[in-house]
N, C-alpha and C positions, 0 to 999 in steps of 0.2 A: 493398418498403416497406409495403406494405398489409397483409401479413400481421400485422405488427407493429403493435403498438399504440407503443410504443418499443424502444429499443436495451437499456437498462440498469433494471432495475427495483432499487429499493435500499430495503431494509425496516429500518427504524429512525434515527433522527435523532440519534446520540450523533456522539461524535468520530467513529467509524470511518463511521457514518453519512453525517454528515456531510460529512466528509472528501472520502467516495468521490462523492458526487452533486457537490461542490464542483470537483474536480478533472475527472470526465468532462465537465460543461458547459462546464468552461474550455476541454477538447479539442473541444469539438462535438459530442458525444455525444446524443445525446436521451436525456433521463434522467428516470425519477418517482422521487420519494424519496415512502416511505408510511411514517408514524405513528400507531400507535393514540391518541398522547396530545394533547391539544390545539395545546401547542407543544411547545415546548422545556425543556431539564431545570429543575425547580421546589427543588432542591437543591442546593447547590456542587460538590458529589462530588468528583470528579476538579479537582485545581487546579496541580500544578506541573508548566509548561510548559518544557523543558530545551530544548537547543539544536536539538538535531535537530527537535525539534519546531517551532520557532520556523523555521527553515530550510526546513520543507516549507512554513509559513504566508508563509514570505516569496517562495518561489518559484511560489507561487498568487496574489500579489498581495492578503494583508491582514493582512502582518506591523506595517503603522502601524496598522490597527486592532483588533490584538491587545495592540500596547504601551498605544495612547490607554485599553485598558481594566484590564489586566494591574498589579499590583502589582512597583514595579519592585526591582533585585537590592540595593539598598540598605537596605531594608524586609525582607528575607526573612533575612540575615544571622545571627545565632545560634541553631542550635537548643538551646534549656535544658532543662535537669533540673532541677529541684526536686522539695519538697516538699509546695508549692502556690506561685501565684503569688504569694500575700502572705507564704510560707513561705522556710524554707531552699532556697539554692541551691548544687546537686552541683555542677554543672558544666554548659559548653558546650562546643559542636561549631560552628566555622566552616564553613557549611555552604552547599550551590550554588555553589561555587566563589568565593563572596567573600573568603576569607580571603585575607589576607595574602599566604601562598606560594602558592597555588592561581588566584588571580584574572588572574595574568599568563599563565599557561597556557588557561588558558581562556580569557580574551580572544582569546589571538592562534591559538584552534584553530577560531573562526567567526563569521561578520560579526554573526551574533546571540547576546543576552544569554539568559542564562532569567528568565522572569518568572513570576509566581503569577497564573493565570488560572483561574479559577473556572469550573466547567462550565456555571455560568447565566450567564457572560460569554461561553466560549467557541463554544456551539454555536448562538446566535444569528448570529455571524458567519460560521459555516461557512456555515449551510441559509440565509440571509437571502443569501448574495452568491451562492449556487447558484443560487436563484432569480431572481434580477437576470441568470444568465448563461443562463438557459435552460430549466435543472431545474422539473420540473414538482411541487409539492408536494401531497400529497395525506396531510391533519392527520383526526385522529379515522378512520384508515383502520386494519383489525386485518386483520393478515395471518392466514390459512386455514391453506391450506396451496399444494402447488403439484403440478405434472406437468411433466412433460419428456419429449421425443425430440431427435430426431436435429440438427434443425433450431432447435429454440425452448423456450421455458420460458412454460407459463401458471399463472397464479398468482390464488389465489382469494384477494377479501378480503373483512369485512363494514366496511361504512358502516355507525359510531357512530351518527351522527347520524340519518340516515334507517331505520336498523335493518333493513337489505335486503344480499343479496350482491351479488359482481360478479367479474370476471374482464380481469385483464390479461394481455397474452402480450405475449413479450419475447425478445431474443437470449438474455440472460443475466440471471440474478439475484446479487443478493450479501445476504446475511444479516449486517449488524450491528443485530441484535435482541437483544442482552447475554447475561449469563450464564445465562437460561433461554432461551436463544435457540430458537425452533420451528424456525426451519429449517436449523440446526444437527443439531436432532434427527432432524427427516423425513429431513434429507441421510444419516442415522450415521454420520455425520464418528468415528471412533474419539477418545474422549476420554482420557486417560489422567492417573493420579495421585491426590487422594483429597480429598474435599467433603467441607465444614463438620467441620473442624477445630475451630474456635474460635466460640464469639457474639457479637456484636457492636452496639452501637448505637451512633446519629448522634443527636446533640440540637444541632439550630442554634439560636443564641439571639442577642438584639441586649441589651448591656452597654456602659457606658464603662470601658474597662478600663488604660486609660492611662497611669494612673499605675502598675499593676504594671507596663507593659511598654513602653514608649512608650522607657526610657532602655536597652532594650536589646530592640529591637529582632527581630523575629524572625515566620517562619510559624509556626512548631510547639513547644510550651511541653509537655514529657513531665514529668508529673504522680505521684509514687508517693506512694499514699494504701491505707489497708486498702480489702480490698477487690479490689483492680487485678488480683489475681491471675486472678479469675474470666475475663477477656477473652484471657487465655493469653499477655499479654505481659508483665502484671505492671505496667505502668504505665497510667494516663491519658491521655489527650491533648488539649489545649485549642489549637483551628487557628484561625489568623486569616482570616478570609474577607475581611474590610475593614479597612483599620488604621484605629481601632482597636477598632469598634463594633459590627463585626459576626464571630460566629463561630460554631465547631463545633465540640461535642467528643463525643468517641469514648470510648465505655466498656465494658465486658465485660457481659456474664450468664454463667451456667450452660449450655449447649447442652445437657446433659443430662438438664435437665427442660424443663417448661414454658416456653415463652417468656413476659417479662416484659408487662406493662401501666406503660408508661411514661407516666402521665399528665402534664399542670401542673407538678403541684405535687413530684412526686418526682423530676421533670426539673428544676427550680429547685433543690431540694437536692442533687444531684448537681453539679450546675452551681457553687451558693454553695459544697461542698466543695471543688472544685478549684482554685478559685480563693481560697478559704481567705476568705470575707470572706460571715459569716451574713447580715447585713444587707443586700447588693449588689441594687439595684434592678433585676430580670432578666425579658425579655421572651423566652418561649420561643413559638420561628416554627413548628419540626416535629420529629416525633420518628422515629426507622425503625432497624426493627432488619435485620441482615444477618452472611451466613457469610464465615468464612474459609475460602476455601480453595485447597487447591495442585492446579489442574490444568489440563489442556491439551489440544488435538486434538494429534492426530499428523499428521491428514492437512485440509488447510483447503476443497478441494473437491471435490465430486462432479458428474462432466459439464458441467454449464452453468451451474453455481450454486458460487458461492462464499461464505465468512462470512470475519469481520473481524473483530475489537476481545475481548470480553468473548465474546464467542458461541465462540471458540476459544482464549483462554488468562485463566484467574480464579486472582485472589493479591490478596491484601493491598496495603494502598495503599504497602507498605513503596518507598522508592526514589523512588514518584514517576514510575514508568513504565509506570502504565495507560492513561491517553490518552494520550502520548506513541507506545506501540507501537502503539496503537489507531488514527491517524493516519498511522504509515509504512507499516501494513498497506493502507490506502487507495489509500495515492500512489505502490506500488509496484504493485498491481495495476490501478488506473485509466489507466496508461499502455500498458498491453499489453492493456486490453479496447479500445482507443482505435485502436490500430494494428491489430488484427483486427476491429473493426468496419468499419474505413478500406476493409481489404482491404491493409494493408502488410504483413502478419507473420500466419504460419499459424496453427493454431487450438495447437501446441504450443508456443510462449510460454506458454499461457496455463499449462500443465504447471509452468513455473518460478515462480507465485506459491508455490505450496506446496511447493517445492523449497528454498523461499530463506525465507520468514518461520513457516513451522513451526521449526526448530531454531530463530530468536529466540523464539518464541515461548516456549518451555518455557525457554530461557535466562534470560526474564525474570521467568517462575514461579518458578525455583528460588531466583534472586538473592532477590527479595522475601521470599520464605518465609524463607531463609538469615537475612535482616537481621533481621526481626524475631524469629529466638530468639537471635541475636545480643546482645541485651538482658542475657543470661543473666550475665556475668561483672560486669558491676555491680552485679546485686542478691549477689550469691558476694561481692563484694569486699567490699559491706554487709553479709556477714552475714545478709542479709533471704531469705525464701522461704518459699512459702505465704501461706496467708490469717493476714498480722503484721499484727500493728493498728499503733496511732499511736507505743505507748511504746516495740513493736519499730523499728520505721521512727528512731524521734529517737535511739534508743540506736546503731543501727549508723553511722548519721550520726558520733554522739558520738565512736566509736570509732575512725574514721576521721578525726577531725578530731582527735584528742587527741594531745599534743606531745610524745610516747614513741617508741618504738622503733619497737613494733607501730604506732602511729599512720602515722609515716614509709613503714610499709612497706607498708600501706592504702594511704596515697594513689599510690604508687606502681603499684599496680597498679590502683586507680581510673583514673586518668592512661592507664595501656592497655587499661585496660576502655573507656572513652571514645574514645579514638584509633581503636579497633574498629569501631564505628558511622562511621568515615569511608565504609565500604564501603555506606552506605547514603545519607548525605547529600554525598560526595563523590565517588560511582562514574565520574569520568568516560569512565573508558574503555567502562564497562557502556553509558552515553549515545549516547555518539559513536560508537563502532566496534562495529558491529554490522556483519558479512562475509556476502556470500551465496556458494556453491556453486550450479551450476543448468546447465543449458545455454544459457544467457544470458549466462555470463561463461566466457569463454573462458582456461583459465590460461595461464602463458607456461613454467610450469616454475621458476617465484622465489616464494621466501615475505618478508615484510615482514622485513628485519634487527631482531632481537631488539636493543632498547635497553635493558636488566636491569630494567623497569620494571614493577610489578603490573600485569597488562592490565587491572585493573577498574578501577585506580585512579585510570589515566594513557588519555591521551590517545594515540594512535599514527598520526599521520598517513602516509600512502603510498597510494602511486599501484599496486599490484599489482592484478591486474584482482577483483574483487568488492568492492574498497574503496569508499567515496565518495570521491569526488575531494578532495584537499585546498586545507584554504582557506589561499592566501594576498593579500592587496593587490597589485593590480596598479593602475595610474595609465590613466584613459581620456580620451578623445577632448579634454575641455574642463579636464584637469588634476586632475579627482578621481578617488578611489579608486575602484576597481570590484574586487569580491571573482571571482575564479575562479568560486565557485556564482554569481555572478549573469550570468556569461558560457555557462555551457551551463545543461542542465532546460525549464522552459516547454514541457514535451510534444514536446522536438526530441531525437535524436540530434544528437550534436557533432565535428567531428575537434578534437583538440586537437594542432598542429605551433608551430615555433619560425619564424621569419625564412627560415630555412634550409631548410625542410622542404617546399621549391616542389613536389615529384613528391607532397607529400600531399594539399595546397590540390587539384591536376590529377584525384587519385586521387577524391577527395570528390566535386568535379562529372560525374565521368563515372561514379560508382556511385549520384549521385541520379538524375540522368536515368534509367538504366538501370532502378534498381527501383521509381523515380515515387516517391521520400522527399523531404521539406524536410530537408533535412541543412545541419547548421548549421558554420561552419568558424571555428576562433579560433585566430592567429595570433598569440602572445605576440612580444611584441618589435615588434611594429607596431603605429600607432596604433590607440587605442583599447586596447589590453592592453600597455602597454607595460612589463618586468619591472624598475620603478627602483628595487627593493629588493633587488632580486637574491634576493627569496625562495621565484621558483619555481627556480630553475636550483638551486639548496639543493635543495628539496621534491621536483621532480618525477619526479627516478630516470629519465629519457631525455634521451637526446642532444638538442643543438636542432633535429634533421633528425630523429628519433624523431616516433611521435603515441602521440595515445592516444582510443580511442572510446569516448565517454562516454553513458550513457543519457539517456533521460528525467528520471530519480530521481535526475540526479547520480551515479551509482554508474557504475564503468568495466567496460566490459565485453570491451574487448581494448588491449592493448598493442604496441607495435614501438617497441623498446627504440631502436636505431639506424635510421639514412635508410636509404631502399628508393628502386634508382633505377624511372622508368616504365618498360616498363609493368607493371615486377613491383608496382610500390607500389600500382595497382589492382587488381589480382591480389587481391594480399592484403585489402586494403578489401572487396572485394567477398564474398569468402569468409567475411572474421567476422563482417558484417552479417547475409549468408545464414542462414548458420550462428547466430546472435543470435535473428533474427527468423521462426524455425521456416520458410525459405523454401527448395523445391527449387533 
């Protein structure tokens, strides 16, 4: 222990930042989280909070205090098209899973909502309740660089404040220091794909905008005005950060010249354009320009140092799934730096972070980039393309709305030009089922039964081992609900058996003693989980004398489809743990 200054050193305070130093204190970790910036993010950035994410926030214990600050699913409801917001209206998209046909499936695929959480709401809760658990913070700290052997990681930083270096050693490092992340780069994590595509600016601004949008409600108000082309999607974007007075909008330059001087006052005329109303009393807060672009590591660590978040996969905010992944990349690795800190699970665990959230990673580059040229067949259906000014813009509109043949056959294909963008505002499967490979899941030899459904579209719940476990209600101890996820995670491995499945319960306590684990055991059908929906014995794909061994992250990492009598049933327990937790 002395050698060590702590266990975990964590370089940057964003979601994954955060995340990761949140969830090691919750395990007992010693942990420093180090920021060069004072606090925490001073911009919205990152704001829609989708289930999964909500699900990791709930199984760390500050999912009520991500809704008390989150914009709830009611408020977020149509994303619009127009012209401007006091302009013509193309169209909407039911979007987050509110609509209509969408809202019941989503409901009933997890105990949590999506909300719009803003990154100057979010990462206060993360780093503020790390610290409450343990995490030692250290603000206006600039990471160096760092060294490593066999044993340890020391890491040089300079003190902002004091203006002097210093040196921390550690088990391990993790690098979520964002898309110019340094220790991504000392690491050469293999990057792969292709940077600054597109340019981009942020202009946050506080307005009453209310009366545009207040009757329909919505996050994202997408704007086609001349111009739009520049920013490579062809439209605007006016984001709600607060309904209804505070926002952000996003707009293009030239990437290939100069970058722009976005002062005051040509940030208020950008602004007064989009929302189509000269005169609009407009307070602009900050202005920042930023690239697009599609890329990603291939490999997430090197030796004793890992990275997270933006440091290993950068896209476009399309989708909605940058903090989002930037947080399950935490929660999936803070559980196996936790159990090899412990001394439960060998140092080859640690092999399966980058086994398992590299392929999301680039899956989630690709989708984003995907949606947003996705755009492409509505401005086609308008007729519009290129830098068209205002009379082009109103004419393709005209065209499209005129009560002709060709009109008719416009909006028909508006109609699936629009539908198109589901895969961006309604991806759930993109959200929710995200599968790992790794040697931490053990196959059985079964793939998920194909239900003819778009996998990005739809949700697919199942129990085959690299899944998450599925959510369904089950009834506890005093007569309320308790969701499946809230019965395994919390940093335990789980057995999950039936009533019936007594040689599993047997198999569980004689494989924790053995390898010194808290090994958690849930018995569906007995107080406490009892199935009075009859919606796992539906869900679960195992007999009631079957189990299934669920991780830390909620994710399954072996199955036994049917009962296993003693002492084969610890036989087998003991072997997929072993084998799970990198142990001779």
């Amino acid at each position: 222990m002395n050698e060590f200054d702590t266990d975990v050193i964590v370089v940057g305070s964003g979601p994954a930042g955060g995340s990761a130093a949140l969830a090691l204190a919750t395990y007992g970790v010693r942990t420093v989280l180090a920021t060069k910036y004072g606090w925490t993010a001073n911009t919205p950035r990152a704001h829609i909070t989708n289930q999964r994410g909500m699900e990791v926030l709930r199984d760390l214990g500050v999912e009520d205090q991500a809704l008390a600050q989150g914009t709830p699913p009611e408020l977020m409801g149509d994303t619009v098209l127009c012209t401007s917001l006091a302009g013509n209206e193309i169209g909407r998209i039911a979007s987050w899973g509110t609509g209509d046909r969408s809202a019941t499936e989503y409901g009933a695929a997890s105990p949590c909502h999506m909300i719009d959480l803003p990154q100057t709401y979010l990462e206060p809760i993360l780093v503020s309740n790390a610290a409450q658990r343990g995490a030692k913070l250290r603000l206006d700290t600039e990471f160096v660089d760092y060294t490593q052997d066999a044993d340890g990681v020391t890491a040089r930083f300079l003190d902002r404040v004091r203006g002097d270096e210093f040196t921390l050693r550690a088990r391990y490092l993790i690098g979520a220091d964002g898309a110019r992340s340094r220790v991504a780069e000392q690491a050469g994590l293999p990057i792969a794909g292709e940077t600054g595509k597109a340019g981009s600016m942020n202009i946050t601004f506080r307005a009453d905008l209310a009366k545009y949008v207040a009757h329909r409600p919505s996050v994202l108000y997408w704007v086609m005005r001349p111009g739009a082309h520049m920013g490579g999607i062809g439209m605007g974007l006016v984001r709600m950060v607060r309904p209804w007075n505070e926002w952000l909008l996003v707009w293009g330059y030239d990437i290939a010249g100069a970058p722009p001087e976005v002062d005051v006052d040509e940030a208020t005329r950008i602004v007064r354009d989009l929302i189509g109303d000269p005169g609009l009393e407009v307070e602009i807060t900050s202005t920042s320009l930023w690239t697009v672009n599609h890329s990603y590591a291939t490999q997430y660590s090197s030796g004793r140092v890992f990275c997270a978040g933006d440091a290993v996969h950068r896209h476009p905010p399309s989708n909605g799934l940058g903090s989002n992944t930037s947080v399950q990349d935490s929660f999936n690795l803070a559980w196996k730096l936790a159990m090899v800190v412990r001394g439960e699970a060998g140092e080859g665990l640690l092999e399966t972070y980058s086994a398992e959230r590299a392929p999301v990673g680039k899956q989630i580059v690709d989708r984003a980039n995907l949606s947003r040229d996705q755009f492409g067949p509505i401005f086609e259906t308008l007729g519009i393309g290129g830098d068209t000014d205002s009379a082009g813009i109103a004419a393709g509109l005209a065209a499209c709305e005129a009560a002709t043949e060709d009109g008719a056959r416009r909006r028909r294909q508006l109609e699936k030009a629009i539908e198109l963008k589901n895969y961006e505002f309604n991806a759930h499967g993109v959200e929710l089922d995200q599968r790992y490979a790794s040697s931490a899941v053990l196959p059985d030899g079964t793939a998920p039964a194909p239900d003819g459904r778009d996998a990005e579209l739809f949700h697919h719940a199942t129990t085959t081992p690299g899944a998450k476990i599925p959510h369904v209600w089950l009834v506890g101890a005093h007569g309320r609900r308790e969701s499946t996820l809230d019965l395994v995670g919390r940093g335990k491995f789980t057995v999950v058996t039936g009533l019936s499945g007594t040689a599993w319960r047997v198999a569980a306590e004689k494989a924790a003693a053995e390898l010194g684990l808290d090994l958690r055991v849930v018995t569906v059908g007995a107080d406490g989980a009892r199935d009075s929906y009859g919606d796992w014995t539906r869900t679960s794909e195992i007999d009631e004398a079957g189990a299934l061994l669920v991780r830390p992250d909620g994710y399954i990492a072996w199955r036994h489809v049917t009962a296993a009598p003693e002492p084969d049933a610890t036989a087998k327990l003991l072997a997929a743990l072993k084998s799970v937790l990198s142990r001779a």
